[in-house]
C-alpha positions as CSV (number, residue, x, y, z in Angstrom):
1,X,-8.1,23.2,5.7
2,X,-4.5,23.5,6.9
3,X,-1.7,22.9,4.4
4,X,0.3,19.5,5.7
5,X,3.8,20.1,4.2
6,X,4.1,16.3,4.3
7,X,1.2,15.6,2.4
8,X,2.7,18.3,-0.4
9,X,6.2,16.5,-0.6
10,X,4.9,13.2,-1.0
11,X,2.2,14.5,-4.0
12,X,5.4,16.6,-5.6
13,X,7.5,13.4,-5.5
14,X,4.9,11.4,-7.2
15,X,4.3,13.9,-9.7
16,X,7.8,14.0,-10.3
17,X,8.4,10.2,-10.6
18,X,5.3,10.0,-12.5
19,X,6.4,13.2,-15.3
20,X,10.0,11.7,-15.4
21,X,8.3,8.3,-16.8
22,X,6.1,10.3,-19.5
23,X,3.0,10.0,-16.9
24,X,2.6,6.9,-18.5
25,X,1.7,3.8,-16.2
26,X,3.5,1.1,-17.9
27,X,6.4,2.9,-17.6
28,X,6.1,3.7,-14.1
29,X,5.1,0.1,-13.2
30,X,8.7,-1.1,-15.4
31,X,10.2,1.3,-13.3
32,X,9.1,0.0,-10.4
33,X,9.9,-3.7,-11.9
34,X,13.0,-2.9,-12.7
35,X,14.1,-1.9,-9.0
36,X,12.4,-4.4,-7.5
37,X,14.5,-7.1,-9.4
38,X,17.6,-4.5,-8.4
39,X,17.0,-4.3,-4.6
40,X,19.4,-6.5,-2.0
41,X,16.9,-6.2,0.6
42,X,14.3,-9.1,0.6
43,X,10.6,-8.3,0.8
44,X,8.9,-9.9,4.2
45,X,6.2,-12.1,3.6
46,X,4.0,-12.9,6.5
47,X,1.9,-16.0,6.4
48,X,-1.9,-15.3,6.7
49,X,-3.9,-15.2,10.0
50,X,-6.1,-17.6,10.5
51,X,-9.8,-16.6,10.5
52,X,-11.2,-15.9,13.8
53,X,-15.0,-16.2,14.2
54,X,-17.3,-14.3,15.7
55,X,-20.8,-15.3,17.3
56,X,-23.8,-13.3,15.5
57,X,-25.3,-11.2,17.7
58,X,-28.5,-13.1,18.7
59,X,-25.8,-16.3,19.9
60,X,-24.0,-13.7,21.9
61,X,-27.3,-13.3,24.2
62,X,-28.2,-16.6,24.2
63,X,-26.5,-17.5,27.3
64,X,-27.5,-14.2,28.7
């Protein structure tokens, strides 16, 4: 399998982030907490989609 340098930054940043806070998840998640509450940009919240229905497959043929 071919090495993705991408892939290999992203899982050395984690582990980094992740050592830094004791690799301890309560931590991390205060962390992340803590620059939420910090941040100036707003999170975007999209209302939901309505469901859309689907016809089983024996109605779909019914007209057929």
């Amino acid at each position: 399998m071919n090495r993705d340098p991408i892939v290999e930054e992203t899982r050395r940043l984690r582990s980094d982030y992740a050592r830094r806070h004791g690799n301890d998840p309560d931590a991390i998640f205060a962390d992340i907490r803590r620059r939420e509450s910090r941040a100036t940009q707003l999170a975007v919240s999209c209302p939901p989609h309505p469901a859309r229905c689907r016809p089983s497959p024996a109605e779909s043929h019914a007209d057929g």
